[in-house]
C-alpha positions as CSV (number, residue, x, y, z in Angstrom):
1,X,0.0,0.0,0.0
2,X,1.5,3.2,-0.9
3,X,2.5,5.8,1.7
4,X,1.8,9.3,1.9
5,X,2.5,12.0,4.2
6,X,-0.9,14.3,5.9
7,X,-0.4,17.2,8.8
8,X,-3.0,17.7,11.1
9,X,-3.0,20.3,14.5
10,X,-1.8,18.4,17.4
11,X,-5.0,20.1,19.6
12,X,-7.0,18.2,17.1
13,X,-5.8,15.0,17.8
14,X,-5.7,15.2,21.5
15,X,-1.9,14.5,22.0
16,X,-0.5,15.1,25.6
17,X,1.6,18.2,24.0
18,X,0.3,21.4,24.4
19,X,2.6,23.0,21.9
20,X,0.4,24.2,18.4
21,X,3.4,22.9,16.1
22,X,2.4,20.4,13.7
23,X,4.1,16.7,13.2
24,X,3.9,14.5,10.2
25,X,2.4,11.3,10.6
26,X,2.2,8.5,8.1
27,X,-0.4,7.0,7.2
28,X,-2.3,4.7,4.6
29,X,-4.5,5.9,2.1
30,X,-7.1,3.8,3.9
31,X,-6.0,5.3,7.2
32,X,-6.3,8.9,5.1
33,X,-10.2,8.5,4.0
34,X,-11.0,7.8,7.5
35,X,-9.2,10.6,8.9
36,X,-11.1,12.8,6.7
37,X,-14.3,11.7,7.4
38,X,-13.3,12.6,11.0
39,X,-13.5,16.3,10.4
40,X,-17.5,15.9,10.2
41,X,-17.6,14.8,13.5
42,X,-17.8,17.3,16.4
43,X,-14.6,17.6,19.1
44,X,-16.0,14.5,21.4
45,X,-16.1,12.3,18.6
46,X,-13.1,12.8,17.0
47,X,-11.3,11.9,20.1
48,X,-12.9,8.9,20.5
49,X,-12.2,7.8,16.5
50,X,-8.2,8.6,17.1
51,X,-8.2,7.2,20.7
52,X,-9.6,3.7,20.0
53,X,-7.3,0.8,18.5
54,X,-4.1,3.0,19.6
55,X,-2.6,0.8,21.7
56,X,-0.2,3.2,23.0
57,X,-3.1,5.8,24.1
58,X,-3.9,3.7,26.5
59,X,-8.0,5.0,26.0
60,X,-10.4,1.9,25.8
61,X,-13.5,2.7,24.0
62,X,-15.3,2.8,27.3
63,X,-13.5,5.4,28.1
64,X,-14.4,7.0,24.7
65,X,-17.9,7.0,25.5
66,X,-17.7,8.7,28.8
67,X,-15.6,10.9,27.3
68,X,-19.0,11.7,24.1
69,X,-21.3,11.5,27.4
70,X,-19.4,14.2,29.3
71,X,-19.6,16.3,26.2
72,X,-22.9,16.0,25.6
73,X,-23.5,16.8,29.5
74,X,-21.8,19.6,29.3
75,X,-23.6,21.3,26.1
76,X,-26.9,20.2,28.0
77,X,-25.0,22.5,30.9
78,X,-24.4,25.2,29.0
79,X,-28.5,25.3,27.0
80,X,-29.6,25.6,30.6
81,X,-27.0,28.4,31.7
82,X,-28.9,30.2,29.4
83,X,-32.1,29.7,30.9
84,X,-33.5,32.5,33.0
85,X,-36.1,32.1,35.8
86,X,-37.3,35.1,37.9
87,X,-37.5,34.8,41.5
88,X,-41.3,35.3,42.0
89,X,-44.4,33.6,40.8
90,X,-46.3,34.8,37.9
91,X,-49.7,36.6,37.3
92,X,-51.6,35.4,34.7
93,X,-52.4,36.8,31.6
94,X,-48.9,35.2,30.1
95,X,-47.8,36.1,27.2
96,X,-45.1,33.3,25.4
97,X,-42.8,34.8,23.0
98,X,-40.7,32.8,20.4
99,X,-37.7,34.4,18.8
100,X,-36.4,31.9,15.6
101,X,-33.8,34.1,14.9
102,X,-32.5,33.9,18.4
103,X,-33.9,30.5,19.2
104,X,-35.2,31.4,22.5
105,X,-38.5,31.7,24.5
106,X,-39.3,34.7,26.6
107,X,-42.5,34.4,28.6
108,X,-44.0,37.9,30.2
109,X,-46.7,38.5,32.8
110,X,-48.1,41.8,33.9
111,X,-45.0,42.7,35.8
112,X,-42.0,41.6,33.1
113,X,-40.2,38.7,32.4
114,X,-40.9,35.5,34.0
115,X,-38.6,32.7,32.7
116,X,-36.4,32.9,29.0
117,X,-34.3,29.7,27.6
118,X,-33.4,28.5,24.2
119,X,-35.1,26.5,21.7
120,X,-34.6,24.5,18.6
121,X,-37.6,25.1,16.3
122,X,-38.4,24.1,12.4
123,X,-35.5,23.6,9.9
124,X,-35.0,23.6,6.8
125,X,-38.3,22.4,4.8
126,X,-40.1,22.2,8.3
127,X,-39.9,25.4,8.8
128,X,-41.7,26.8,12.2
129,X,-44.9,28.7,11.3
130,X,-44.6,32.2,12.5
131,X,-47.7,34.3,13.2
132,X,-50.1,34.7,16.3
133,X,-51.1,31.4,18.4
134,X,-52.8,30.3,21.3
135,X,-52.6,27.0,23.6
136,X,-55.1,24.5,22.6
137,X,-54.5,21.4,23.9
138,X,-51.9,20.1,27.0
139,X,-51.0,16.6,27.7
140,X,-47.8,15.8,29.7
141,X,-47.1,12.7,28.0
142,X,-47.7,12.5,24.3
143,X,-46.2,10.7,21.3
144,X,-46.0,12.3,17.8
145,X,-48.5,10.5,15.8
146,X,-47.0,12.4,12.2
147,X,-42.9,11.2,13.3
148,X,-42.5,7.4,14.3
149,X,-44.3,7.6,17.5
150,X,-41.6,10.0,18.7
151,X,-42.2,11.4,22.4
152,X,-42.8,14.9,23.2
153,X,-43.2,15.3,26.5
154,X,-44.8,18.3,28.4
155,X,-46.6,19.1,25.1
156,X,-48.5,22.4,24.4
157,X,-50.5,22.3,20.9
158,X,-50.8,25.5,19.2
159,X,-51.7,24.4,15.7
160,X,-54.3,21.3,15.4
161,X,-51.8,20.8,12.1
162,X,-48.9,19.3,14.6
163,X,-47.4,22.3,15.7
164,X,-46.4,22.3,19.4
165,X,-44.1,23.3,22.3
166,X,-42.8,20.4,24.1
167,X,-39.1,18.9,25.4
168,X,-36.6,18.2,23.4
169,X,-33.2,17.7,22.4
170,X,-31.5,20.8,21.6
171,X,-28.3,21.2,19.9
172,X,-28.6,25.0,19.8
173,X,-29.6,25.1,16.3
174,X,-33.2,24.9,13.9
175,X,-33.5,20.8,13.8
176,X,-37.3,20.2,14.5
177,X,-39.9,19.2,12.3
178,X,-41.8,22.1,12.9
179,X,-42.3,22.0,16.8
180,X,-40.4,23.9,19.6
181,X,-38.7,22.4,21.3
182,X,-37.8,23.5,25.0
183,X,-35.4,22.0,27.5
184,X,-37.1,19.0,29.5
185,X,-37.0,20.8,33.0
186,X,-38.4,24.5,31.3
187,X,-41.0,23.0,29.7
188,X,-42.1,21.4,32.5
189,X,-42.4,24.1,34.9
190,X,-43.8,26.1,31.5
191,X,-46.4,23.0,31.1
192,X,-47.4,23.9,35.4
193,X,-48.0,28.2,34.6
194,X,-49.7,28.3,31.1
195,X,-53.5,27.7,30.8
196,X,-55.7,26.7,27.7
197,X,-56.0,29.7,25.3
198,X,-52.2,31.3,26.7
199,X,-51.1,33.8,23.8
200,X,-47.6,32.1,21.8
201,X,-46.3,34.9,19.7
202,X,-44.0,33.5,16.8
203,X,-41.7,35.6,15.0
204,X,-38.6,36.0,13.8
205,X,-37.2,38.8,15.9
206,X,-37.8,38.7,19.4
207,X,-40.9,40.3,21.1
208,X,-42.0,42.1,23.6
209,X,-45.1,43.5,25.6
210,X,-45.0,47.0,26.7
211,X,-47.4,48.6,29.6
212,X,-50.0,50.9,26.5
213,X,-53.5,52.2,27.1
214,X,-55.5,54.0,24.6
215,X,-58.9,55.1,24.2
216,X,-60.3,53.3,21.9
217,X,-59.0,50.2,23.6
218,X,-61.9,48.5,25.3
219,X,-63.3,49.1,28.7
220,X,-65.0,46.4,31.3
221,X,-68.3,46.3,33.3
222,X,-69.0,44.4,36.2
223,X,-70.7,40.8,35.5
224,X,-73.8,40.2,36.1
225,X,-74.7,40.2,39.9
226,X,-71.9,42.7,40.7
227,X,-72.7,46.1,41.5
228,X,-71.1,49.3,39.8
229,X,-71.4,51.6,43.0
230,X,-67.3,51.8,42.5
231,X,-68.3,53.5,39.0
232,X,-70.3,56.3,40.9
233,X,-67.7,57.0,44.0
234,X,-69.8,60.6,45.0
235,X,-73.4,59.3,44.4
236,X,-75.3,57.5,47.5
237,X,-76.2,54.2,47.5
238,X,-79.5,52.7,48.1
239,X,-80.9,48.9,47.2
240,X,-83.2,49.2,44.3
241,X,-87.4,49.0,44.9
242,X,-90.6,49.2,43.5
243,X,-90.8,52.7,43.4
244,X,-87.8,53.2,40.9
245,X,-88.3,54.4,37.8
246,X,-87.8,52.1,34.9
247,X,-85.2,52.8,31.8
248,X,-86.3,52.7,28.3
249,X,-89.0,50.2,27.7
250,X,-89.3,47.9,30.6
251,X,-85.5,47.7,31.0
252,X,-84.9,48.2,34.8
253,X,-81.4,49.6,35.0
254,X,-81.3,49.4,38.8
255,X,-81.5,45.2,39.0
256,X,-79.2,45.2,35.9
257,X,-76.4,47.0,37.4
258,X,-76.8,46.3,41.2
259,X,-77.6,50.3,41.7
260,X,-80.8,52.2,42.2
261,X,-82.9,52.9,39.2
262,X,-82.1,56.8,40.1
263,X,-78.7,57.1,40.2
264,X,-78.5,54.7,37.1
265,X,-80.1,57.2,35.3
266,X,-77.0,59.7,36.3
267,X,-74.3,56.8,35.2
268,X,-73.2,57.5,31.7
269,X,-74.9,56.3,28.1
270,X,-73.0,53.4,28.2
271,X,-73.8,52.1,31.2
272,X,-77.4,52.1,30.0
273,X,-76.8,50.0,27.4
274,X,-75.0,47.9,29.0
275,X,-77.5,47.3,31.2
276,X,-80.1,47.4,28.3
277,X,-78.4,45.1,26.3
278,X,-78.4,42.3,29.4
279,X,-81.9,42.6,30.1
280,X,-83.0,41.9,26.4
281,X,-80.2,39.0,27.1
282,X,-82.1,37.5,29.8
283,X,-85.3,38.2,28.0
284,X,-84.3,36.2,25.0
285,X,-82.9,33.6,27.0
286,X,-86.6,33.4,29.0
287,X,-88.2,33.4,25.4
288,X,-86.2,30.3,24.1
289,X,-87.2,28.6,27.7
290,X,-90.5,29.3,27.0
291,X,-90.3,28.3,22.9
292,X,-88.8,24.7,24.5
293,X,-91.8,24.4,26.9
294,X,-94.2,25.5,24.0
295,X,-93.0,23.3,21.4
296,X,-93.2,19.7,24.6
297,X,-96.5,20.8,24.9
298,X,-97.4,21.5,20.9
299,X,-95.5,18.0,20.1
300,X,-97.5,16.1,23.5
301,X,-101.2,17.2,22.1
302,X,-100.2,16.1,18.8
303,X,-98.9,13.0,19.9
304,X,-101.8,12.4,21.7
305,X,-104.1,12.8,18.2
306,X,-101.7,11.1,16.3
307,X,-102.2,7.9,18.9
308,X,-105.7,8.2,18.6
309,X,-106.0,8.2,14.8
310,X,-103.0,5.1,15.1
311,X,-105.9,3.3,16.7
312,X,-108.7,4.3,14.1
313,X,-106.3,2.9,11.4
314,X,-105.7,-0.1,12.7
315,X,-109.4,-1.1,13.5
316,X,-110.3,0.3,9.8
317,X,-107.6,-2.7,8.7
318,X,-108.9,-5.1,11.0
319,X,-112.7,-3.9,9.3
320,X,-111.0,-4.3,6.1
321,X,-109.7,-7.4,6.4
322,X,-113.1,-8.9,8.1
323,X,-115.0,-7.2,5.2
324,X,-112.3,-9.5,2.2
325,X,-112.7,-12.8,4.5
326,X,-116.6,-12.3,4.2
327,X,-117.1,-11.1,0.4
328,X,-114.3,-14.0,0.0
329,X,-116.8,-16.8,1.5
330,X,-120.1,-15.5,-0.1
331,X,-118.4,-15.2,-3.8
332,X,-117.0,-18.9,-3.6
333,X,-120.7,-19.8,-2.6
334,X,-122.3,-17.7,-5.2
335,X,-119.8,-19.5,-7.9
336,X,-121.2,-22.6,-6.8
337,X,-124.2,-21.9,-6.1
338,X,-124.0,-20.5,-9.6
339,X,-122.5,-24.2,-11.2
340,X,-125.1,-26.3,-9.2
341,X,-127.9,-23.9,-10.8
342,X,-125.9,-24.6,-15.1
343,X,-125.6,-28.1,-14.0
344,X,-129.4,-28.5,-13.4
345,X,-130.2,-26.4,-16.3
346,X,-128.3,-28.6,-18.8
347,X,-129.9,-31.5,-17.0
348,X,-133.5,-30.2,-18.2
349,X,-132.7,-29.6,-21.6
350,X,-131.1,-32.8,-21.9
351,X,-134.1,-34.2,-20.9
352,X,-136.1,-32.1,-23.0
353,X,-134.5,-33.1,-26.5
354,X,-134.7,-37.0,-25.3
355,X,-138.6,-36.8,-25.2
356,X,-138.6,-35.0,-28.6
357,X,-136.9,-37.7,-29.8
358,X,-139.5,-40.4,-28.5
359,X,-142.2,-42.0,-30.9
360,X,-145.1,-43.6,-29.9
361,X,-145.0,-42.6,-26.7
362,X,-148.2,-44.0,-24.6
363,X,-150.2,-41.8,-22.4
364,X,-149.3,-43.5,-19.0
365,X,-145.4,-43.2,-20.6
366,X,-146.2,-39.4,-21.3
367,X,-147.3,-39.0,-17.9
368,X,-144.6,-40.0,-16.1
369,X,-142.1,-38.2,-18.5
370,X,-144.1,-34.8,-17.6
371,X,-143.4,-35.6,-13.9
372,X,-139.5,-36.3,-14.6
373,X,-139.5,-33.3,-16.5
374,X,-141.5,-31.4,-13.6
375,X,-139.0,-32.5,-10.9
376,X,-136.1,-31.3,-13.0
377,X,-137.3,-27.9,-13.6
378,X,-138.2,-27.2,-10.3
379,X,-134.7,-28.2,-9.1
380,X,-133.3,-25.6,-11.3
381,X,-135.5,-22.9,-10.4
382,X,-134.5,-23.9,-6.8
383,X,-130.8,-23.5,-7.8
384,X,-131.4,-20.9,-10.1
385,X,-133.1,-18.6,-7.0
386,X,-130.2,-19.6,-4.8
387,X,-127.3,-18.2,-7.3
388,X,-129.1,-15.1,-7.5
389,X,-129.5,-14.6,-3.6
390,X,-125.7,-15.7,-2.8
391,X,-124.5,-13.7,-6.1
392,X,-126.5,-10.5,-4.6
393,X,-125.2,-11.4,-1.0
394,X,-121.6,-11.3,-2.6
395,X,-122.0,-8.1,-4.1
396,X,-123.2,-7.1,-0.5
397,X,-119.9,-8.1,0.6
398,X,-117.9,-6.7,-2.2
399,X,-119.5,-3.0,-1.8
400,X,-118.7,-3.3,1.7
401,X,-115.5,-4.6,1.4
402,X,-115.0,-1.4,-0.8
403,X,-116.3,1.1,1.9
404,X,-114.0,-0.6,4.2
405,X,-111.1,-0.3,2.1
406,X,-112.1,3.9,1.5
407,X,-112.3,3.9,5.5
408,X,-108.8,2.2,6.1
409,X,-107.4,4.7,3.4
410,X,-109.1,7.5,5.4
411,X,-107.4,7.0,8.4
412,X,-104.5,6.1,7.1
413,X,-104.1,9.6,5.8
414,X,-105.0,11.1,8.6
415,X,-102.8,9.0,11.0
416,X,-99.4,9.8,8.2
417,X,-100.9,13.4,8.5
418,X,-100.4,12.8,12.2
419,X,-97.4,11.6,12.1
420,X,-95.6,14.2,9.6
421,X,-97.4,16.7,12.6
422,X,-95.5,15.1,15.0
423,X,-92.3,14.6,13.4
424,X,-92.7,18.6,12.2
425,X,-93.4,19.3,16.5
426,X,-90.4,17.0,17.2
427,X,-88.4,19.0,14.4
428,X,-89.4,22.4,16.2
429,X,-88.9,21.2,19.6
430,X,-84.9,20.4,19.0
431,X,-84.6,23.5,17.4
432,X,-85.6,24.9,20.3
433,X,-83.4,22.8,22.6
434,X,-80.2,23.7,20.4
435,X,-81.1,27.4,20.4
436,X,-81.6,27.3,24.7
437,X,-78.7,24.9,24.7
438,X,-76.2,27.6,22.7
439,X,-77.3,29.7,24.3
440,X,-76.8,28.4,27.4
441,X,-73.2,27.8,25.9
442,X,-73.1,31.1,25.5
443,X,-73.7,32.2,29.3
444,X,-71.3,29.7,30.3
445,X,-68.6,30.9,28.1
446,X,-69.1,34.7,29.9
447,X,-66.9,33.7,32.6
448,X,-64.1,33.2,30.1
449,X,-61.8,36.1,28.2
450,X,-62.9,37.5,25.1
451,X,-60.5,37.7,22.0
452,X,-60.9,39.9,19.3
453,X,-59.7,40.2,15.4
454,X,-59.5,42.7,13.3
455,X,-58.2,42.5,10.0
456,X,-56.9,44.7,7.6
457,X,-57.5,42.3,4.7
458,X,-61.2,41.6,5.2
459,X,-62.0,45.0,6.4
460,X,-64.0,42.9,9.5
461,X,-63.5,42.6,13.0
462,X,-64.3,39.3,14.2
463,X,-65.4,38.6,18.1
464,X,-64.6,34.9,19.9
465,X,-65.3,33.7,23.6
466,X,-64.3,30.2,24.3
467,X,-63.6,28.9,21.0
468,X,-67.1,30.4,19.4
469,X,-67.4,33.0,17.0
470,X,-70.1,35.8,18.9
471,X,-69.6,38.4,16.7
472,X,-68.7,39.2,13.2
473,X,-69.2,42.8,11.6
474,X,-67.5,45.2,9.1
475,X,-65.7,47.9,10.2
476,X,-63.8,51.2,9.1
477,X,-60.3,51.9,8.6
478,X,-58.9,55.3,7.8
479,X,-56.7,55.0,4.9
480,X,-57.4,51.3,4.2
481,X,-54.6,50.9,1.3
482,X,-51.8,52.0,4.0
483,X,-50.4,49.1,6.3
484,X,-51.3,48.8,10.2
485,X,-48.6,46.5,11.1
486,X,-49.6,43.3,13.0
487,X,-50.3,44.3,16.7
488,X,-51.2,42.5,19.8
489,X,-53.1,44.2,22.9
490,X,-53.4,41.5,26.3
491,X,-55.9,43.1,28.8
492,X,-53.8,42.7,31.5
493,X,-56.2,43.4,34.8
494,X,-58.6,45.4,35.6
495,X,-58.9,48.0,38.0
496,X,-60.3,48.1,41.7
497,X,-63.4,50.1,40.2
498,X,-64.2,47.2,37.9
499,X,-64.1,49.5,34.6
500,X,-60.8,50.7,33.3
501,X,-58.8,47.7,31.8
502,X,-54.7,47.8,32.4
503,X,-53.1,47.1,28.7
504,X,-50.3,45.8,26.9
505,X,-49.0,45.8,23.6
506,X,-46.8,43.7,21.3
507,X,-46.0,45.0,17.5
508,X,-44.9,42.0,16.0
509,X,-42.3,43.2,12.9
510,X,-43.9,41.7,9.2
511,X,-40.8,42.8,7.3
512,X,-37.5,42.2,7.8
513,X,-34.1,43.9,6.6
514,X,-32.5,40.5,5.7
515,X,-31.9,37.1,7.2
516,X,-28.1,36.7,6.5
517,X,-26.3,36.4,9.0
518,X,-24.0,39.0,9.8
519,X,-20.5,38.8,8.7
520,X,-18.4,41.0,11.8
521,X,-19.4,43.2,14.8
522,X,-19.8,46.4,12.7
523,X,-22.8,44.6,11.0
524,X,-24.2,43.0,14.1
525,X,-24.6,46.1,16.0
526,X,-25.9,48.0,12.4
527,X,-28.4,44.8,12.7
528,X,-29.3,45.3,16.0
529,X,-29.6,49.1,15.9
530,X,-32.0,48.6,12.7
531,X,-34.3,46.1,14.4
532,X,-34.3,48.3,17.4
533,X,-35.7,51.1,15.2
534,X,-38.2,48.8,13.5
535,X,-39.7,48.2,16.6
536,X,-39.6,51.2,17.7
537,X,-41.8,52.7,14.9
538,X,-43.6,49.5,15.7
539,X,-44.6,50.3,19.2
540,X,-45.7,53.9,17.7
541,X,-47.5,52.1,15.2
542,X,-49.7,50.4,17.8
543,X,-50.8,53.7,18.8
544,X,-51.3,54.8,15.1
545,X,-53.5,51.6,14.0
546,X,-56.0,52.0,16.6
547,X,-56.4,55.6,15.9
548,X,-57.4,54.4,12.1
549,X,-59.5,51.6,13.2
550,X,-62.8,52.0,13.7
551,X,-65.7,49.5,15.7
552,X,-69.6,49.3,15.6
553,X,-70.8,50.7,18.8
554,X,-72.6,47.5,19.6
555,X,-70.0,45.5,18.3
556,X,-68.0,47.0,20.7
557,X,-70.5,46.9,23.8
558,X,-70.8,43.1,22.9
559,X,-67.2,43.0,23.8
560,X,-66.8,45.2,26.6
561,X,-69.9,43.3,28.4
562,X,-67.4,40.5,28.5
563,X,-64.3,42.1,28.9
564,X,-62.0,40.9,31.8
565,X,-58.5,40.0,32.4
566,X,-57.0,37.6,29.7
567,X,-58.9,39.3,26.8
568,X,-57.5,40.5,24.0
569,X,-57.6,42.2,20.6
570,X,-55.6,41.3,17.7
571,X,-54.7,44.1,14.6
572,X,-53.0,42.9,11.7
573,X,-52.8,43.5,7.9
574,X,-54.0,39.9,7.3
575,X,-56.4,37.7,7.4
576,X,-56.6,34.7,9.4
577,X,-55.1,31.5,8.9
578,X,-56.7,28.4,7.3
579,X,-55.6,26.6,10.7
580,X,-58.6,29.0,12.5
581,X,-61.4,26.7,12.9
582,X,-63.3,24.7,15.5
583,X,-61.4,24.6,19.5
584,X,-59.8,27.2,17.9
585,X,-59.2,31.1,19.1
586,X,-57.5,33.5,16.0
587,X,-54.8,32.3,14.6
588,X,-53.2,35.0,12.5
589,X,-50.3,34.5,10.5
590,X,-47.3,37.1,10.5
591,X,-45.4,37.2,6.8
């Protein structure tokens, strides 16, 4: 085998020299390929390739692989250096922000930054979807049913496509198929402080919500039961009687908002049709009550009638069917009857023709022929008038076999009449049921946070509350063909008087300067300086969009009815994703 000469760093090959010089080692061509495939190995490995079978190194391969374990412990050591994890226990609403660029997680509450490590999300031709999520499903222990049945434990769903945070290997680059993944002990105490429906911001630059309030953000009223006498701090308050005044038509404001009628009255518009709007709430909900009991009672008279004409049918068959066996019986006696009475006839003219034929007959002979003929013709007559009476008898039967049959088919139309009455009261009284039952879905969604869309793209603004669409309306945006950015406001809390709503805001950045990487520091800090300004004309942009956009007033009381801490309104130039659907809230994407 030929012989050739290769130099190679002595740091690489792990000699016991510190020195940087170089020494020439001979080697095999054979020995050469493998050497070279070496260099696609990281630092771990490679020692272990050049250790093992060199019987003067005195490394076994055991050793080797304590030596790749150790390695890989301590890049598992330095991912959770990284991690950061404040020293105080968060207030929900969180907000989850993912930074592809950066490969890290931040995840805010009201008060700043809760807990921030790295990732390792989508790479190349699985890329990460970027754009605005929620949670929608949690399950500690799950297996990927798209990837070989791969584990993913501590797993947070935010697409029902297969996109989802969970634990993972990371190796501090892209090498998902599409998930996040988050170191194991992260994602588990993540998994223990998020809550169905958490905001999960994706982009590719990191995020970040910032303490805004604006006016035409929304505002929040007391539920139902509550009172509002923090919303009137210099009015006194008195328990609501008989003797107050009523609002509007028959809308008492003072049982609506827990305040006397009177100083209702001095509470501003809104407040009125607030409490307006739940009265003919409650009045529609004790109208579908009453449309379920109406239709039960509608469906049990009809049953009722439809039983009895059942019955009536059925004896009309059984009247029927007694009429055919009876017109059955007297036509098979009236055919014989009928067949006695030709048998005796040709009987009689026989016997006629065979006396024509007689000569000579004598007078005693003549005689006795006349009473043979006599006997033979009354015998027929006999027969004859028999046919006749059964053959009118069976006609008898046959008419009233007729009438029976026109009676059966009577009420048999009236008893499938009946029935199609029934099925129509049965068809009205689930109808009914669905309607009280969403909206008794409804009532029990009011407890949860409302989410809110408005799009850009579909000049609409789209309202949700536990995964149901509640509201859907056009709306108006000043300059329409000029961008608003992609913006998201959390409702944070609201305050001790139960009506201003604490904000914040998160511009999410739709176009980037570039995604190559930069080459020195002079172009990471020009990077850096540029994003920083993006996002500051970002953050004044939030300000900007909701100055241009515009809500129905009763769109917007629909919303603020509900409004409480967790809410939150979503403003982007697009539309929303194909991945918005049933168990859904928006998803938006970000381009």
């Amino acid at each position: 085998m030929g012989q050739m000469t290769y130099s190679v760093p002595r740091k690489d090959l792990v000699f016991s020299m510190k020195t940087r010089r170089t020494r020439t080692i001979s080697v095999g061509v054979g020995a050469l390929a493998m050497a070279v495939g070496l260099f696609a190995s990281g630092p771990a490995e490679a020692q272990f390739f050049f250790n093992y079978g060199n019987g003067n190194s005195g490394y076994t391969q055991k050793k080797a692989k304590k030596k790749l374990q150790a390695s890989r412990t301590k890049r598992d050591n330095a991912s959770k250096s990284k991690q950061i994890i404040a020293d105080r226990e968060p207030e929900s609403p969180l907000v989850l922000a993912v930074s592809l660029r950066r490969q890290r997680i931040s995840v805010y509450d009201s008060k700043g930054l809760v807990m921030e490590g790295p990732i390792s999300s989508g790479r190349v031709g699985h890329a990460t979807p970027t754009g605005i999520f929620s949670i929608l499903q949690k399950n500690r222990k799950h297996y990927s049913n798209l990837y070989y049945n791969a584990p993913m434990p501590n797993m947070q769903r935010i697409t029902w496509s297969g996109v989802a945070l969970h634990a993972g290997q990371l190796p501090g680059y892209p090498a998902s198929h599409g998930c996040i993944r988050l170191p194991y002990n992260f994602s588990k105490r993540l998994f223990e402080l998020t809550d169905m429906g958490t905001r999960v911001i994706v982009a590719q630059d990191p995020v970040k919500p910032v303490a805004f309030n604006h006016p035409r953000l929304f505002a929040a009223y007391p539920a139902e039961g509550d009172t509002m006498h923090a919303l009137l701090p210099q009015q006194e308050v008195r328990v609501a009687d008989a003797s107050d005044q009523q609002f509007g038509s028959s809308v008492e404001v003072g049982s609506v908002l827990g305040v006397s009628t009177a100083l209702a009255a001095e509470a501003p518009s809104s407040f009125d049709a607030i409490a307006a709007m739940r009265a003919e709430r409650r009045a529609e909900m004790e109208l579908l009550t009453q449309a379920v009991t109406g239709a039960q009672n509608e469906k049990a008279l009809l049953l009722t009638a439809a039983t009895s004409l059942a019955k009536a049918s059925k004896q009309a068959e059984a009247g029927v069917r007694e009429a055919a066996g009876e017109a059955k019986r007297l036509a098979a006696a009236a055919r014989k009857a009928t067949q006695a009475r030709d048998v005796a006839h040709k009987k009689l003219e026989k016997f006629a023709r065979g006396v024509e034929s007689k000569k000579d007959i004598s007078p005693e002979q003549a005689v006795k022929l006349a009473e043979q003929e006599d006997t033979l013709e009354k015998a027929f007559l006999d027969l004859a008038e028999s046919a006749d009476s059964t053959k009118a008898e069976a006609d008898k039967a046959a008419e009233a076999l007729a009438a029976a049959k026109e009676t059966a088919a009577a009420a048999e139309a009236k008893r499938a009449a009946a029935a199609v009455a029934v099925r129509a009261a049965d068809a009205r009284l689930s109808s009914a049921r669905e309607a009280e039952a969403a909206a008794k879905r409804r009532e029990a969604k009011r407890n949860e946070p409302v989410h809110v869309f408005v799009s850009r793209k579909t000049q609409k603004v789209y309202v949700r509350q536990g995964y149901e669409p509640i509201a859907e309306a056009p709306i108006t945006i000043e300059r329409p063909d000029e961008p608003l950015g992609t913006h998201v406001f959390t409702a944070l809390s609201v305050d001790s008087q139960g009506h201003d709503v604490n904000w914040s805001a998160t511009s999410i950045p739709t176009n980037t300067s570039g995604t190559s990487k930069p080459r020195n520091r002079k172009e990471r800090e020009a990077a850096e300086a540029a994003r920083l300004a993006s996002s500051n004309r970002l953050s004044q942009s939030a300000e900007e969009a909701l100055q241009r956009v515009s809500i129905p007033d009763d769109v917007r009381l629909k919303i603020e009815d509900v409004m409480k801490p967790g809410s939150s309104l979503i403003v982007s130039d697009n539309g929303l994703s194909n991945e918005t659907g049933k168990f859904t809230d928006f998803i938006v994407p970000v381009r």
